[in-house]
N, C-alpha and C positions, 0 to 999 in steps of 0.2 A: 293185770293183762290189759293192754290199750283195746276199746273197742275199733273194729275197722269199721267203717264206713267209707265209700266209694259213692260216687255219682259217675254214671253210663250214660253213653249214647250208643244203641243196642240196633245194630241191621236187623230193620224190621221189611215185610214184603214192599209198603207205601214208605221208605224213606228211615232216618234214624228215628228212633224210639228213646225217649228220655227218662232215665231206672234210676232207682235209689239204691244198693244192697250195702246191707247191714247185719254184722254180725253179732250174737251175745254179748252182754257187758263183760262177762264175767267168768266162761267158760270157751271152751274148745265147742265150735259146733256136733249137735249132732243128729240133728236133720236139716233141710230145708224147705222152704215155702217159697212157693209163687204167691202173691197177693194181687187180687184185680179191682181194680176202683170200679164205683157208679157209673151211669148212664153220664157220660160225655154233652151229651144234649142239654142237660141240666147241671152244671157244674161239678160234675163228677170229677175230679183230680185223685192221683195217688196221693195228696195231702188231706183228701177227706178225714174228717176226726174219726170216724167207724175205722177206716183202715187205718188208720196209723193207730188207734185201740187193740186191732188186729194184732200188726206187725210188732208191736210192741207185746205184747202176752206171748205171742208165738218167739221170739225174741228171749225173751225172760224163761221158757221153757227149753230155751238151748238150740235155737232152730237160728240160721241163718234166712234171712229174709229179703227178697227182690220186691218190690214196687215199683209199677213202671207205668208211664203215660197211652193210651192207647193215643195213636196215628191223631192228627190234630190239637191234640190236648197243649198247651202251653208248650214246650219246645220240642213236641214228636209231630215228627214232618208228615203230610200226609191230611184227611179229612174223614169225615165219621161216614161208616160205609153200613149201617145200619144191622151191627154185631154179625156181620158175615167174616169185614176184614178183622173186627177186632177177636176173634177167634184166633186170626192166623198170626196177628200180633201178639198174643199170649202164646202160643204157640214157640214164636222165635225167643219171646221172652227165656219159659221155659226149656230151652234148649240152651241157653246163655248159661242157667241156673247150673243145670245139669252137666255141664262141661266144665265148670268151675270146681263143682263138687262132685265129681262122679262115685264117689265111697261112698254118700252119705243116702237113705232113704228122703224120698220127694213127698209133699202134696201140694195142693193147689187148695187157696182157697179166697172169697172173690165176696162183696158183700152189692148186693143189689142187684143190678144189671150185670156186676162181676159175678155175682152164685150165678146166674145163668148161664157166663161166660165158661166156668170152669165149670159147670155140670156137663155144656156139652165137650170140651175137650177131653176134660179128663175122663170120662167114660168111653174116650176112644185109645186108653191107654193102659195097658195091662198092668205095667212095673207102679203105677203109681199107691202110693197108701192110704193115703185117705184124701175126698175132698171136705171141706167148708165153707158151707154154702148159708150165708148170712142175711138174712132180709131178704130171704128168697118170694117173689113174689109170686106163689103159690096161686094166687085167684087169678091170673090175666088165663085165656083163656089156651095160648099159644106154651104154658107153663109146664102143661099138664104129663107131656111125654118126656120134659128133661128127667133127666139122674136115672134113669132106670136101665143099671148095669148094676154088675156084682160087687163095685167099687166101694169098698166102706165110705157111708157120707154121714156127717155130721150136721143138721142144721139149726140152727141159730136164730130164735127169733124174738120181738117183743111183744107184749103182750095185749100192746097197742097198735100193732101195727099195721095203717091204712091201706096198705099195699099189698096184707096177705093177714085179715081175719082168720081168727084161730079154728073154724070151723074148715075156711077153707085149708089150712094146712095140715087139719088133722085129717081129711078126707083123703091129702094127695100122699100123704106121709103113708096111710095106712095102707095105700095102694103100692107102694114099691116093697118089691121084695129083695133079697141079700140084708148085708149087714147095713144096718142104717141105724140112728140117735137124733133124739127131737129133744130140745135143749130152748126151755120158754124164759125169758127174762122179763121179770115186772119193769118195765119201762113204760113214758108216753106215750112214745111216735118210733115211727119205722126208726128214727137214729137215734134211739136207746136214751133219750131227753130223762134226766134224773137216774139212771143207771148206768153209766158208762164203766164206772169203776166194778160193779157189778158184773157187766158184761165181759171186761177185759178178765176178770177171772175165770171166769167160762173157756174165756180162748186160752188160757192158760194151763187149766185144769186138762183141755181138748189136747194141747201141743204137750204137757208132757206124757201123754201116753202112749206117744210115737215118738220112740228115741231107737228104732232098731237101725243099726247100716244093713246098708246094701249088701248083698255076697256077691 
């Protein structure tokens, strides 16, 4: 079976949105993923090595996969609007995904300034199945009140990482209630430096345990 891979330019609210979707090497889809890149301000692209570790594992577990640029990023039109617009850009993303696949069970999952992106959408979304919430920076102070909905969430992190010490994620972890999974990789630094390959089975392990369709 050929894999598909496509490149989009995705109507986003600020102008076209520039996506990658990709399907399984090796099977029939059967779920899908939204994936959200880094903080834009710091060269966050959907070619970050974290996400494409991501989309690849998620990928390999049978999920068809969108990554897409928020509003400014290399060719999505538009400028960085300080994670208000890029909400609404996953958003459109999102609905792109969903109307490609409408059979198939969704999640969202987004590593950095993306876990944020997709804790707050996706907690505003009943049908969704799980999020994945990677390098979530747990210690900033404004962090505190995302994910907290009944939404199974997954998070992902290393065990070095400067952006979200382990004290601080065990603190905010053990405050959310619903179904939730705290998932530590021995890694360096926030982008899993000497563990990636580690990592991606994590997100592997994480994606095939959602192969349900939609009814």
């Amino acid at each position: 079976m050929a894999r598909r891979i496509e490149s989009l330019l995705i109507e986003g609210p600020a102008g076209k949105l520039e996506a990658l979707l990709e399907e399984p090497e090796d099977q029939v889809p059967n779920a899908a993923v939204l994936v959200c890149h880094p903080h834009p301000l710091h060269g966050g692209t959907m070619h970050n090595k974290v996400v494409y570790r991501i989309a690849r594992g998620l990928r390999r577990a049978g999920a068809v996969v969108l990554r897409f640029n928020y509003r400014g990023v290399n060719r999505s039109e538009g400028k960085y609007d300080d994670g208000r617009g890029e909400i609404e850009d996953a958003r459109s993303a999102l609905q792109v995904l969903r109307s490609r696949y409408p059979q198939l069970a969704f999640s969202l999952a987004g590593f950095s300034f993306g876990s944020r992106i997709i804790l707050k959408l996706g907690c505003e979304i009943a049908e969704v199945s799980r999020l994945i919430a990677v390098g979530f920076p747990a210690s900033y102070q404004d962090s505190t009140e995302l994910g907290r909905c009944e939404v199974p969430r997954v998070f992902i992190l290393s065990t070095n990482d400067e952006f979200c010490p382990v004290p601080a994620m065990e603190a905010y972890f053990s405050g959310l209630s619903g179904p939730k999974e705290l998932i530590w990789i021995e890694a360096r630094d926030h982008f899993f430096a000497g563990a990636l390959d580690e990592f991606e089975e994590a997100i592997y392990s994480v994606g095939s345990s959602v192969t349900v369709p939609r009814s």
